[in-house]
GUKE-868061 format. One record per residue: residue number from 1; residue in one letter; x, y, z of N, C-alpha, C in turn. Coordinates in steps of 0.2 Angstrom, whole numbers, plus 2048, in hexadecimal, padded with zeros to 3 digits. Example, Ala and Ser with C-alpha at 12.3 -4.5 7.8 and 13.67 -1.06 7.14 Angstrom:
<1,"a",<842,7E4,827>,<83E,7EA,827>,<842,7F0,827>> <2,"s",<840,7F5,823>,<844,7FB,824>,<840,800,827>> 
% end
This chain:
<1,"x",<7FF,884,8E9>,<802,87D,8EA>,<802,87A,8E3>> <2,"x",<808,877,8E1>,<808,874,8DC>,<804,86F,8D9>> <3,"x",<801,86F,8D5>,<800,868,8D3>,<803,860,8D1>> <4,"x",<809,861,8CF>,<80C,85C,8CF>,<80E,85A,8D7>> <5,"x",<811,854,8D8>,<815,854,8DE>,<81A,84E,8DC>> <6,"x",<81D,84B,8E3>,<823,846,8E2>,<81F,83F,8E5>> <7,"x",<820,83B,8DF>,<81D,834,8E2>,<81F,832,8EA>> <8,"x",<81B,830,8EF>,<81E,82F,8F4>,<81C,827,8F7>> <9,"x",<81B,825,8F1>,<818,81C,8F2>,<819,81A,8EB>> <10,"x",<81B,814,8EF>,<81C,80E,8E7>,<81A,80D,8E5>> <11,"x",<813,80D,8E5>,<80D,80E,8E3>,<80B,813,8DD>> <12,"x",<80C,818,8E3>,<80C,822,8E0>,<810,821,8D8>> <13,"x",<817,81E,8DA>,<81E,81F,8D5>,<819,819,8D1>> <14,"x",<816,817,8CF>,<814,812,8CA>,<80D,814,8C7>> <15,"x",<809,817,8CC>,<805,81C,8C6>,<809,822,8C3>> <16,"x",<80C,824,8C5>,<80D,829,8C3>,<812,829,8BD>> <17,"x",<817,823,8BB>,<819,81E,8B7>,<818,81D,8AF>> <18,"x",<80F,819,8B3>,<809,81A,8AE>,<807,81D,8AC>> <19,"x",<807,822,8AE>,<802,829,8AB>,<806,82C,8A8>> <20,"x",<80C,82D,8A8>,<810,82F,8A3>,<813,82B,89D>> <21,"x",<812,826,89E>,<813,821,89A>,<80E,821,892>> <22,"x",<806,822,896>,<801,824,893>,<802,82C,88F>> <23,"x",<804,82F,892>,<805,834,891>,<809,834,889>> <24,"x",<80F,834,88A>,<813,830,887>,<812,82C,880>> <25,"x",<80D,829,880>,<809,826,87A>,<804,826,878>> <26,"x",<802,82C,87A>,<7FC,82D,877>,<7FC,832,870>> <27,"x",<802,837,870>,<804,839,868>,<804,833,864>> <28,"x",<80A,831,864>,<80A,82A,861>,<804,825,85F>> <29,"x",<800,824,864>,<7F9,821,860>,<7F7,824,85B>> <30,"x",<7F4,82A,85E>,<7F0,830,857>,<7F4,831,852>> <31,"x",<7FC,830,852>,<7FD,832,84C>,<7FC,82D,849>> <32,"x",<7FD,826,84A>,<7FB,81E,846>,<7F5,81D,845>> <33,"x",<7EF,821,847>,<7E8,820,845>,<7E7,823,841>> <34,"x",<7EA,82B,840>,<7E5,831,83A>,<7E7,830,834>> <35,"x",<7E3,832,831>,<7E4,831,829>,<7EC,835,827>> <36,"x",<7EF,82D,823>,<7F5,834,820>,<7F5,839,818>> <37,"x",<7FB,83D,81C>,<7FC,842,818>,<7FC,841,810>> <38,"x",<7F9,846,80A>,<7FB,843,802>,<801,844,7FF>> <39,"x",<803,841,7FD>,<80B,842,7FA>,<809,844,7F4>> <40,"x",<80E,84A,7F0>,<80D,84D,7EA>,<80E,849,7E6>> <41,"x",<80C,84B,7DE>,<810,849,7D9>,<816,848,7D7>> <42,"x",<81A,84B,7D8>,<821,84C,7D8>,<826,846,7DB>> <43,"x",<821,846,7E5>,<825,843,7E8>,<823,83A,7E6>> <44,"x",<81F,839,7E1>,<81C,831,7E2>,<821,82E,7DA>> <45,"x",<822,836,7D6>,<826,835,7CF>,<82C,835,7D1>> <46,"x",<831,837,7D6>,<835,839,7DA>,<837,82F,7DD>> <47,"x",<833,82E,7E0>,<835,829,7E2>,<833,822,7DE>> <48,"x",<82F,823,7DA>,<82F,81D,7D4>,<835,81B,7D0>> <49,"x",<837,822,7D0>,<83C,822,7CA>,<843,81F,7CF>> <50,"x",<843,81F,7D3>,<84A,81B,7D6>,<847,813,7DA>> <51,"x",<840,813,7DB>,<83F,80C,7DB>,<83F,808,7D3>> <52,"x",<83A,80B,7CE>,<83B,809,7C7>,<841,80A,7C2>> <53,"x",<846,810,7C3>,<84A,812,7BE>,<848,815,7BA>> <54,"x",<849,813,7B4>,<848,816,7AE>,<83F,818,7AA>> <55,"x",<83C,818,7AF>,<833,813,7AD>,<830,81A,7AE>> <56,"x",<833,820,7B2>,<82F,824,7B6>,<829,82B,7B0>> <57,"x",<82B,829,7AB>,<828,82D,7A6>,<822,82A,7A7>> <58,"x",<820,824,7A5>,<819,820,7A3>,<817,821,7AD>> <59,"x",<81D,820,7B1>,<817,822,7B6>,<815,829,7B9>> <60,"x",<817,82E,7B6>,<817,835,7B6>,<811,835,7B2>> <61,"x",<80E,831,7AE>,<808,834,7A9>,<802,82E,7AC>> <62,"x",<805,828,7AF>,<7FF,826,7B4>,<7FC,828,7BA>> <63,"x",<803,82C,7BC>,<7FF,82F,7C3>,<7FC,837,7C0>> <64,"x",<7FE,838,7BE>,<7F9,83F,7BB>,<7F3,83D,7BA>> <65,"x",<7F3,838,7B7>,<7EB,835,7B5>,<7E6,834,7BB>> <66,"x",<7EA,831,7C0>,<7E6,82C,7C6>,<7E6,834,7CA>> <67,"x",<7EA,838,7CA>,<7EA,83E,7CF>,<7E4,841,7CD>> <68,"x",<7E3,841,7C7>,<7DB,846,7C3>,<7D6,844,7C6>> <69,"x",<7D5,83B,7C6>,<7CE,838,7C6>,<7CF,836,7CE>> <70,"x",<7D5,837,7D4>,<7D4,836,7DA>,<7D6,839,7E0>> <71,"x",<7DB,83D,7DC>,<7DF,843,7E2>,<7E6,843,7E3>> <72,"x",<7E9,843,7E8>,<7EF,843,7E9>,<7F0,839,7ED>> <73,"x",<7F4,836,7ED>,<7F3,831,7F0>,<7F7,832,7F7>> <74,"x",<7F4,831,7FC>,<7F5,830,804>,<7FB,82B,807>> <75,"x",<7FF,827,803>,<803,821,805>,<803,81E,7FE>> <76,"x",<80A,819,7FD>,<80C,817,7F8>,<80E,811,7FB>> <77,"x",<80E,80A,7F7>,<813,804,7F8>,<816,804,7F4>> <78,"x",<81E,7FF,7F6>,<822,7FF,7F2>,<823,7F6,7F3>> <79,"x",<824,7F2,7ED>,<824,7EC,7EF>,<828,7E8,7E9>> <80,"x",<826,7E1,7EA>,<825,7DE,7E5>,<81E,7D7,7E2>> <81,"x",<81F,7D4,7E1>,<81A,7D1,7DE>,<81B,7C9,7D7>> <82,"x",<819,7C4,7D9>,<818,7C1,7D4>,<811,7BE,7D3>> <83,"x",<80F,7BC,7CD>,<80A,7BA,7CA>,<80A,7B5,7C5>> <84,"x",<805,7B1,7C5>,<803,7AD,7BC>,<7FB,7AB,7BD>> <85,"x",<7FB,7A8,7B9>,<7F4,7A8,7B6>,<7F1,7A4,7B1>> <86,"x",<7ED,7A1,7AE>,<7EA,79C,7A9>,<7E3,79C,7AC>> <87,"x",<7DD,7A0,7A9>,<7D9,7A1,7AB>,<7D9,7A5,7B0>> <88,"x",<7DA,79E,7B6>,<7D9,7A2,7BC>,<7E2,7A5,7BF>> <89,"x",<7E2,7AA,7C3>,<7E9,7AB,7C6>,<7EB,7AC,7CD>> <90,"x",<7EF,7AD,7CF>,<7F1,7AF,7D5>,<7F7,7B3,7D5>> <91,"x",<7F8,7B8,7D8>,<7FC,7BD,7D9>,<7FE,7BE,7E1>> <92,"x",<804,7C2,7E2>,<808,7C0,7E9>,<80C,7C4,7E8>> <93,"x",<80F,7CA,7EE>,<813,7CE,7EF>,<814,7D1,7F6>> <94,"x",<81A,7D3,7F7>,<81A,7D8,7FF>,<81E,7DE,7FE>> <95,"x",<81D,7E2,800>,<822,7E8,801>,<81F,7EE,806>> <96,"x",<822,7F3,807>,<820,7F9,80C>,<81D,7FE,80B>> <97,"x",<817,7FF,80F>,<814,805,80E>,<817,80B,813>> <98,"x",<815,811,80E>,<819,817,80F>,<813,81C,80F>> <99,"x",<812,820,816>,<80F,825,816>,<813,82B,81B>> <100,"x",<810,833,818>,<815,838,81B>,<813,837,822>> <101,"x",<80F,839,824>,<80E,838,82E>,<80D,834,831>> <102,"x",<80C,82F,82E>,<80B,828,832>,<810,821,830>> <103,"x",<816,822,82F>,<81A,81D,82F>,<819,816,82A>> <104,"x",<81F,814,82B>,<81E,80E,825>,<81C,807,827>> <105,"x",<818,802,822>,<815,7FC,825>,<819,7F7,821>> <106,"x",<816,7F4,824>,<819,7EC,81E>,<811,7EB,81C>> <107,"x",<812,7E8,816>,<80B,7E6,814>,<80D,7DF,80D>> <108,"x",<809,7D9,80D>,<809,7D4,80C>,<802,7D6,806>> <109,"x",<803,7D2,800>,<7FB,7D3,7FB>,<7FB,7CD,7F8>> <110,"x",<7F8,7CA,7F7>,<7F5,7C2,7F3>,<7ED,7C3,7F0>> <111,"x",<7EB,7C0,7ED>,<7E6,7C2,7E9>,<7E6,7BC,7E2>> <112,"x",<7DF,7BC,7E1>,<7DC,7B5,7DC>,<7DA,7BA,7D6>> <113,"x",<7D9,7B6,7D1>,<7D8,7BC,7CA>,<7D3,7B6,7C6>> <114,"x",<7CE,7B9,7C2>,<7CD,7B4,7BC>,<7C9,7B7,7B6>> <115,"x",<7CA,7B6,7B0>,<7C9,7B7,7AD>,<7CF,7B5,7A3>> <116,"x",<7CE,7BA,7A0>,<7D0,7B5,799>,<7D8,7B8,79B>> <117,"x",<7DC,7B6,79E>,<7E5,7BA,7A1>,<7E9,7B1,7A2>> <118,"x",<7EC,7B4,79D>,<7F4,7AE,79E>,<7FA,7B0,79C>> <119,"x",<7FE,7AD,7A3>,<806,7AF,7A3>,<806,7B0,7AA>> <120,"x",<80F,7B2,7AC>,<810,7B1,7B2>,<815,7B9,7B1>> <121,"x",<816,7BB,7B6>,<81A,7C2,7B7>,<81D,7C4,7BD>> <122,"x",<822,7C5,7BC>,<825,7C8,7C4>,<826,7D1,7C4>> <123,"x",<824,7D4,7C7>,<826,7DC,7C8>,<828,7DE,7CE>> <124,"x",<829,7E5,7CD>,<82C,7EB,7D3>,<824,7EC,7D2>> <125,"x",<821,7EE,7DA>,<81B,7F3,7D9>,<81A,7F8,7DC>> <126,"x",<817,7FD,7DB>,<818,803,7E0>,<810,804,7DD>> <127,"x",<80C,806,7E2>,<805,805,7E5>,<802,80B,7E8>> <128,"x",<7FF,80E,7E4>,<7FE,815,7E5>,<7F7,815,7EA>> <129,"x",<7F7,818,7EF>,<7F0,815,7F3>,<7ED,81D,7F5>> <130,"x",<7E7,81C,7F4>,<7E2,823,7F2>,<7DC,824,7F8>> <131,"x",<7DB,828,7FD>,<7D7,829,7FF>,<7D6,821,806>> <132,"x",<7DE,823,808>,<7DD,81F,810>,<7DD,823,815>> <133,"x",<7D4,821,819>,<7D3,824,822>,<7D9,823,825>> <134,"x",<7DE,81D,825>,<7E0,81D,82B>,<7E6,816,828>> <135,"x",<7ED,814,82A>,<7F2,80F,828>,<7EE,806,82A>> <136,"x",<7E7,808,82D>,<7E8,7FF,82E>,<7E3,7FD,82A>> <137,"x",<7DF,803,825>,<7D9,803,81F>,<7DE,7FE,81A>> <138,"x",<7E4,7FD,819>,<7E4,7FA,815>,<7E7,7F5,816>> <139,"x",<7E5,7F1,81B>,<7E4,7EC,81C>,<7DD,7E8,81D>> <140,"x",<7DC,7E8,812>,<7D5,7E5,810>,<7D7,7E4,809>> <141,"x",<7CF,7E2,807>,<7CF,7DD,7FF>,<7CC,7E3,7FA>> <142,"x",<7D1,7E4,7F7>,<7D0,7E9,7F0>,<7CE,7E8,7E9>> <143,"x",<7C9,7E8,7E5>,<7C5,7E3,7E1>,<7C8,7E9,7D7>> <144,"x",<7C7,7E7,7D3>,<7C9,7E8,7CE>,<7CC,7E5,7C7>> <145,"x",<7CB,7E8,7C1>,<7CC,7E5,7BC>,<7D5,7E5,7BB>> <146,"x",<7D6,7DF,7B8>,<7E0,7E0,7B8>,<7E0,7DE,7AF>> <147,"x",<7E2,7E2,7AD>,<7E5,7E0,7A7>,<7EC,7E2,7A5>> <148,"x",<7F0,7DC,7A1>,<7F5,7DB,7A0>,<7F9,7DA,79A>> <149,"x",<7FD,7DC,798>,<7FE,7DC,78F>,<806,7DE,78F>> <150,"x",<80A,7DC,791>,<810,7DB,78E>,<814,7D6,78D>> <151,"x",<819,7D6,789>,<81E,7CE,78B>,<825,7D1,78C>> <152,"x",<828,7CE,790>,<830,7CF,794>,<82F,7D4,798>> <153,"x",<82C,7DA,796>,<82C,7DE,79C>,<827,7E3,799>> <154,"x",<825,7E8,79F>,<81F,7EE,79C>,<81D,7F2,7A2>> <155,"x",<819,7F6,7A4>,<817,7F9,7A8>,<80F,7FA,7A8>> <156,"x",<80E,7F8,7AE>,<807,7F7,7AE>,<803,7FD,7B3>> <157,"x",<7FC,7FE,7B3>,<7F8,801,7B8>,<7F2,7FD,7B8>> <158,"x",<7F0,7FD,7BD>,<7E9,7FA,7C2>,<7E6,7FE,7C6>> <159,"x",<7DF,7FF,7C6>,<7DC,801,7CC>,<7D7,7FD,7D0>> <160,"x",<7D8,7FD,7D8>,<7D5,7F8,7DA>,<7D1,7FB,7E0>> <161,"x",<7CC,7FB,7E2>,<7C8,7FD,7E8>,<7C5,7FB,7ED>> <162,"x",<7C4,7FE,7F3>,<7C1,7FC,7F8>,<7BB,800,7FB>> <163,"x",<7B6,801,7F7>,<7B0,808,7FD>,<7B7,80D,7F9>> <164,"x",<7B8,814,7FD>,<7BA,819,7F9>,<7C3,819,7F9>> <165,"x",<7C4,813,7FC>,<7CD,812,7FA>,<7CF,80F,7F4>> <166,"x",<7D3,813,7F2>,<7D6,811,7EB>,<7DD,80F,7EC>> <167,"x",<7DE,808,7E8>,<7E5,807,7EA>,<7E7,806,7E2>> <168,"x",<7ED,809,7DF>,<7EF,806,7D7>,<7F6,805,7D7>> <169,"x",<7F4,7FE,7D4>,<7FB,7FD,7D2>,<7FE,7FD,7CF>> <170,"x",<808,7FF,7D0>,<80C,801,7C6>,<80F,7FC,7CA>> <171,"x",<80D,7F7,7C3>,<814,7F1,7C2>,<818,7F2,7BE>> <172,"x",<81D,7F1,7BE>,<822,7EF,7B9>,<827,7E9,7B9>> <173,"x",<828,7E6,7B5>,<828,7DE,7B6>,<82C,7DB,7AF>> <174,"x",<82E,7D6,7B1>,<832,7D2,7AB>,<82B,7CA,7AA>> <175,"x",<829,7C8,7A7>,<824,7C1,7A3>,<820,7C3,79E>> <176,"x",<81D,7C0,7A0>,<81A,7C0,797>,<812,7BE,79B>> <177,"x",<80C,7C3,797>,<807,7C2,79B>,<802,7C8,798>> <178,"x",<7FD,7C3,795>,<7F9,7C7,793>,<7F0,7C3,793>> <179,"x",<7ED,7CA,796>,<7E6,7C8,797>,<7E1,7CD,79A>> <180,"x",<7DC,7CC,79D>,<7D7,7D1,7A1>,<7D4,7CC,7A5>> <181,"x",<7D3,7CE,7AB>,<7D2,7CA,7B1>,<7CD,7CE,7B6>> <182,"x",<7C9,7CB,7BB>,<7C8,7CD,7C0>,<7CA,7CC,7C6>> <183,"x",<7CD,7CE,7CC>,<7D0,7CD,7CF>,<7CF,7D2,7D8>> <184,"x",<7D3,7D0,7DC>,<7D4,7D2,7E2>,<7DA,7D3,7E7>> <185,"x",<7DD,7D8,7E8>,<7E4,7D5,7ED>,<7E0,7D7,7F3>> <186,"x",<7E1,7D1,7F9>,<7E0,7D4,801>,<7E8,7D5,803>> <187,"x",<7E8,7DB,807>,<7ED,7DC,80A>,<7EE,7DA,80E>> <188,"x",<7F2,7D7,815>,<7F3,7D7,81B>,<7F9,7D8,81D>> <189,"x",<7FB,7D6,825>,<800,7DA,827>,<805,7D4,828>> <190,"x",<805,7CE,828>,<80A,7CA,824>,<808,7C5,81D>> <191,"x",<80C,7C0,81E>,<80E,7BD,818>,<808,7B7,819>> <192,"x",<804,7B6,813>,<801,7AF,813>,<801,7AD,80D>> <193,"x",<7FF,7A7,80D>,<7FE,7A4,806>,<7F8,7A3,803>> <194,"x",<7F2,7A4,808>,<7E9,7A4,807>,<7E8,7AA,803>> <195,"x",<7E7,7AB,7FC>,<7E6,7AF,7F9>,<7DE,7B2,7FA>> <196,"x",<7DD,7B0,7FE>,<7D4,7B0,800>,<7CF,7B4,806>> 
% end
């Protein structure tokens, strides 16, 4: 005898509705909770160079570096960002994160800075993020030194941490801004103005 049969209650047709429904979504959960896939070298200079242009050399030689001291990075943001600062700063940006097996997110980052940094900046950021369990780890507060040293435009890197997640930032930007700061972007999953 089979083990399936034909619903013969309303009832019947409503669990068994459920149950496949379950069924049905349960791929889907596990793939939004497992750690994602690394994306090569290639494919992060590959798509820098058409979100940056013309910059992709300087970051063809920062991701070499970050890849030595970290690995392959698991997920990338692509975004924007502005910033100033007098002593103390703030900084504020949104764009999307991008990982192979687990789909893309929106992500929101603000963050307070202080230290000897003055001037204001706006950039394109592409956010190279290192050693994430799972797409809703990075929605948290990543702490690190920022230093900045261009005027009118320049391309920068940053590392910022959380416990073993690495997030680094490559700005590139049109102000004028130079200093060395202590600082934190929190991530979240919308928009706010609480840099805190």
């Amino acid at each position: 005898m089979s083990a399936w049969h034909r619903p013969s209650s309303r009832r019947d047709l409503f669990r068994f509705a459920a149950s496949a429904a379950a069924c049905a979504a349960l791929p889907g959960l596990a793939r939004a909770n497992q750690r994602p896939e690394a994306f090569t070298s290639g494919e992060i200079v590959e798509n820098g160079h058409r979100f940056f242009g013309s910059i992709s050399r300087g970051l063809a030689e920062g991701l070499e570096q970050a890849n030595k001291k970290w690995g392959r990075p698991n997920a990338y943001i692509l975004g924007q960002e502005a910033g100033g600062a007098f002593v103390g700063g703030l900084r504020y940006g949104e764009g999307k994160m991008f990982t192979r097996n687990a789909g893309q997110k929106p992500v929101f980052w603000q963050g307070p800075s202080i230290g000897l940094d003055a001037g204001a900046d706006g950039d394109r950021t592409m956010m190279l993020v290192y050693n994430l369990p799972d797409v809703e780890a990075i929605y948290r507060r990543y702490a690190g030194v920022n230093g900045s040293a261009y005027l009118v435009g320049g391309l920068g890197f940053t590392a910022l941490n959380n416990e073993e997640v690495v997030v680094m930032p490559v700005r590139a930007g049109l102000g004028a801004r130079l200093g060395l700061a202590l600082s934190y972007l929190k991530f979240t999953p919308d928009s706010t103005w609480n840099p805190f």
